[in-house]
N, C-alpha and C positions, 0 to 999 in steps of 0.2 A: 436464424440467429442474427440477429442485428446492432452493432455495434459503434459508440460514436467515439469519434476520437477528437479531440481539441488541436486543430493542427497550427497554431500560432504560437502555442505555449511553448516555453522552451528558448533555450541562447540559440540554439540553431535549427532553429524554427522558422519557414513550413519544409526545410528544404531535406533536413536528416525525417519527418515527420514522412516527410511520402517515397522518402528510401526505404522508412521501416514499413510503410504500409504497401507498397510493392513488394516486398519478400516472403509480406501475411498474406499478401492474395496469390503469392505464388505457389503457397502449401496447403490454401482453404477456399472453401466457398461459401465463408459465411459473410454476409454484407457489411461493408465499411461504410458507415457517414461523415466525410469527411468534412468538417467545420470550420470556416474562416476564407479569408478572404479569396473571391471568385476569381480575379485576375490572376492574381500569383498564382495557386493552385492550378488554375488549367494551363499555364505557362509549363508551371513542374513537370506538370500527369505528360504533358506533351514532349519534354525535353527526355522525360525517362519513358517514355513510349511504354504509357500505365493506361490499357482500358481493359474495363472488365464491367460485364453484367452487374455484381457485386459493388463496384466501386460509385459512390453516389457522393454529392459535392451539394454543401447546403452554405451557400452562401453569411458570412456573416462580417459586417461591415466594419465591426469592432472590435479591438482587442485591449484587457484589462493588462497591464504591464505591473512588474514584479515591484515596485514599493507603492503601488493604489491601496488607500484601504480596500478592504475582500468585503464590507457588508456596502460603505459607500458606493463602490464601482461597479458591484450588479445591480444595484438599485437605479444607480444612471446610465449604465450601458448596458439595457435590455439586448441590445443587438450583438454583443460580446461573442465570441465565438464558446465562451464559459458560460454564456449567460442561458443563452440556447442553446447548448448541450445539455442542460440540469433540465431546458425545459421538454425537451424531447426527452427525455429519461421519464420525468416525471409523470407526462402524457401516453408511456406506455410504445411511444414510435420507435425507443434502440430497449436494449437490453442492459445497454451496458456502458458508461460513460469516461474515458482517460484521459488525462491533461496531463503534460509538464509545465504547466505555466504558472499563476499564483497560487499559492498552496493553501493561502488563506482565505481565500475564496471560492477553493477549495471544496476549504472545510466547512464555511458559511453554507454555501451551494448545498451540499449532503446533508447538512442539519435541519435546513430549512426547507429546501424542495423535497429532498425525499425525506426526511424523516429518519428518529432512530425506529429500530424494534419495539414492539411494547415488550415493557419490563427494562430494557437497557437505559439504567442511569445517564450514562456518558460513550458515545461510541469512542474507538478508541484507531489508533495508527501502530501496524511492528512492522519489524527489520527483521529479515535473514540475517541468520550468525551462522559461517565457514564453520564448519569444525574440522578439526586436526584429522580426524579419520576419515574425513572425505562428507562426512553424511551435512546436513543441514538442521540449524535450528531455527527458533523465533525467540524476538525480544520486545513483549509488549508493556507497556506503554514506550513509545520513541518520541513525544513533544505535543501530541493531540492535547493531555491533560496534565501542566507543571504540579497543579497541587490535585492531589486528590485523598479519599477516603476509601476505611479499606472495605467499603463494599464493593466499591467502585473494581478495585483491584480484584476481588473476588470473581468480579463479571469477567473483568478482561484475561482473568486467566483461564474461565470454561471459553470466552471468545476465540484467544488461543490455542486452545487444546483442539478446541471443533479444527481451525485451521488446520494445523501439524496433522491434524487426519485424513484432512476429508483432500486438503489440497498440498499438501506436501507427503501427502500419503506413510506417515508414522501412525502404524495401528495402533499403539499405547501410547500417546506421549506423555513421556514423564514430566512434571509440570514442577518447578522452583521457585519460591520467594528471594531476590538478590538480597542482601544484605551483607555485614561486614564481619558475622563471621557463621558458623556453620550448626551452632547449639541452637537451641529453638526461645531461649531467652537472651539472646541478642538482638541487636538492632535499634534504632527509633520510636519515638510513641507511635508512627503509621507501620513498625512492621512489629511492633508488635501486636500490636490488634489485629494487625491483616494475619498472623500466622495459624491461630486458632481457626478463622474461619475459610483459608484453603484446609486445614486440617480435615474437616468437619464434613467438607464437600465432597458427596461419593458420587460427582459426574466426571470428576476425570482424577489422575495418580498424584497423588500429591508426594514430592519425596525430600521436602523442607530447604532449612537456608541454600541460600549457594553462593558461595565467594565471588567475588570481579574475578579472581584468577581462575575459575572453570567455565567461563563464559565459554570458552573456545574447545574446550573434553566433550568428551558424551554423559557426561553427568545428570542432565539437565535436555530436553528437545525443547522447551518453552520458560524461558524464564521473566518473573513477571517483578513489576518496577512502577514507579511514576513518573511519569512523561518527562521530567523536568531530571535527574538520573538518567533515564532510557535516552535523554537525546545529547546530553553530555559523554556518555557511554558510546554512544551511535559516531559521536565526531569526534571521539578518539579514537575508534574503529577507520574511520575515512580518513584519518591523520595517520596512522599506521599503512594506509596503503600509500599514501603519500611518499612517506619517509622511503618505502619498502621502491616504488619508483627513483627518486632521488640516489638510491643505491645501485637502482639496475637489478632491483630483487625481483621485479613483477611478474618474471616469465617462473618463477619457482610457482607451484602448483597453488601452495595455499593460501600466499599473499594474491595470486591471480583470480582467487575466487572473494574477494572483497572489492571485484571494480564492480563500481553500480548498475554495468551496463548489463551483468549477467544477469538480473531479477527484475530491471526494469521499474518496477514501481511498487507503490507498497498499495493494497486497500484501504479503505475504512472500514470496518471491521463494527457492525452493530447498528447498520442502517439496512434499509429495504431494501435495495438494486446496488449491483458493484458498480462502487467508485474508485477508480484507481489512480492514486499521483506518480506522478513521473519526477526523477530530478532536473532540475532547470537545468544540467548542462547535456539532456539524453541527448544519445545517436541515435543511427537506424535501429541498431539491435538492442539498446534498451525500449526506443519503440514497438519494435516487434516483438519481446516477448512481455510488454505491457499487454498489447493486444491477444498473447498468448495466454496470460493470465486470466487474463477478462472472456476468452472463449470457459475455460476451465472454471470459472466461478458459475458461469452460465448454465453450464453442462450441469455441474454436480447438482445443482439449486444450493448451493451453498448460503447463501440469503434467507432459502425456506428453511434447513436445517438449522441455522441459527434461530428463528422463531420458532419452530417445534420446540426447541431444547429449553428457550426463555418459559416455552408457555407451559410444559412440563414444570420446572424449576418453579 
């Protein structure tokens, strides 16, 4: 298993990047390619006394910084530490590709180099949602797609369902339409079209509207949205932990499970090989369990189960 990590990306980047990746070699032995710049990085590996079989350094000269355009900046900086990690992904040399760095280049990078599924309209981006009883959901769309159609939504909610199973391990996930209130002729001209055809859909549970105020119950394991919703939703979630720090609430159990650093990063969800974004301010251990996520995608084939299920459908 071979793995590339983007280690430039990120506010506190290469330096929390190879804290996290010391802690994944301290639990694993599957190969790390670490990407970006050759000086620094062998300074770090040397300062935190990091060598391992495992551990590989691919120089890369460049790095795309957080307001570059994402299509301009790969196109001029081939040498990007983003740029040659898509390319090494795409040429089959890692398995697995994570950045915190620009997210729109990202997202450029997965569409472009690797591709979506066939049959996948639009790939798509979710968020882990805390729930009250401890367990875990997902909330897809989070900002990959502002507008969309509700075929579009249709897809990202089998997208999500495969998720919640195969890698958050919910054997049934029960799958929601968000909207504004809980009758099945409520909502929007997008949720009304979209709700007939989650109805309709017998690859995963469909169990109809769901309020903003169950986001956080067991109502709902997957609840589906359009990007532009889902990422106003998302950053009122990360403004709630905010507020919940600012009080000194953070050490309480359930506001403690909304710091970003517990999930690490989210996928794209509907392309060929995992891709996984990090947030621009990870630490070590949102590092590490980005990298933990990306052994876990690897493992299941979660990628090939997504095209069997498209090529069924």
């Amino acid at each position: 298993m071979n793995i590339g990590i983007d280690m430039m990306g990120g506010d506190f980047a290469p330096l929390e990047a190879v804290k996290g990746v010391k802690q994944y070699l301290a639990q694993s032995e599957h190969h790390v390619y670490c990407i970006g710049d050759e000086i620094q990085l062998t300074e770090f590996f040397q300062q935190h006394e990091i060598s391992s079989p495992f551990l590989h350094l691919v120089p890369a000269n460049e790095t795309i910084g957080y307001h570059e355009h994402p299509t301009k900046a790969l196109k001029e900086k081939p040498n990007s530490s983003i740029a040659i990690g898509f390319k090494l992904l795409a040429a089959g040399e890692i398995d697995a590709f994570l950045s915190a760095g620009n997210t729109g280049a990202m997202l450029v990078g997965a569409m472009f180099s690797i591709k979506p599924i066939k049959g996948i309209i639009r790939p798509t981006i979710a968020s882990l949602l805390p729930k009250l009883n401890g367990k875990t959901g997902l909330l897809v769309d989070v900002g990959f797609n502002a507008d969309c159609k509700p075929e579009q939504l249709n897809q990202f909610a089998l997208l999500g369902n495969l998720y919640a199973k195969h890698i958050l391990n919910i054997p049934v996930p029960k799958v929601g339409l968000l909207n504004v209130g809980e009758e099945e002729g409520k909502g929007n001209i997008l949720a009304l079209a979209t709700y007939p055809l989650l109805k309709d859909n017998k690859a995963f549970e469909f169990i109809g509207n769901v309020e903003g105020r169950a986001i956080f119950n067991d109502k709902a394991d997957v609840i589906v949205c359009d990007g532009f919703t889902g990422n106003v939703l998302l950053k009122t979630a990360e403004a709630m932990y905010d507020a919940a720090v600012h009080q000194n609430l953070q050490k309480d159990v359930f506001f403690n499970r909304f710091h970003f650093e517990n999930y690490g990063g989210t996928p794209v969800l509907g392309i060929n090989k995992p891709v996984i974004i990090g947030h621009g301010i990870s630490n070590a251990k949102a590092f590490l369990n980005m990298l933990l996520l990306a052994d876990k995608m690897i493992e299941t084939k979660f990628c090939e189960i997504i095209t069997s299920n498209f090529e069924t459908v």
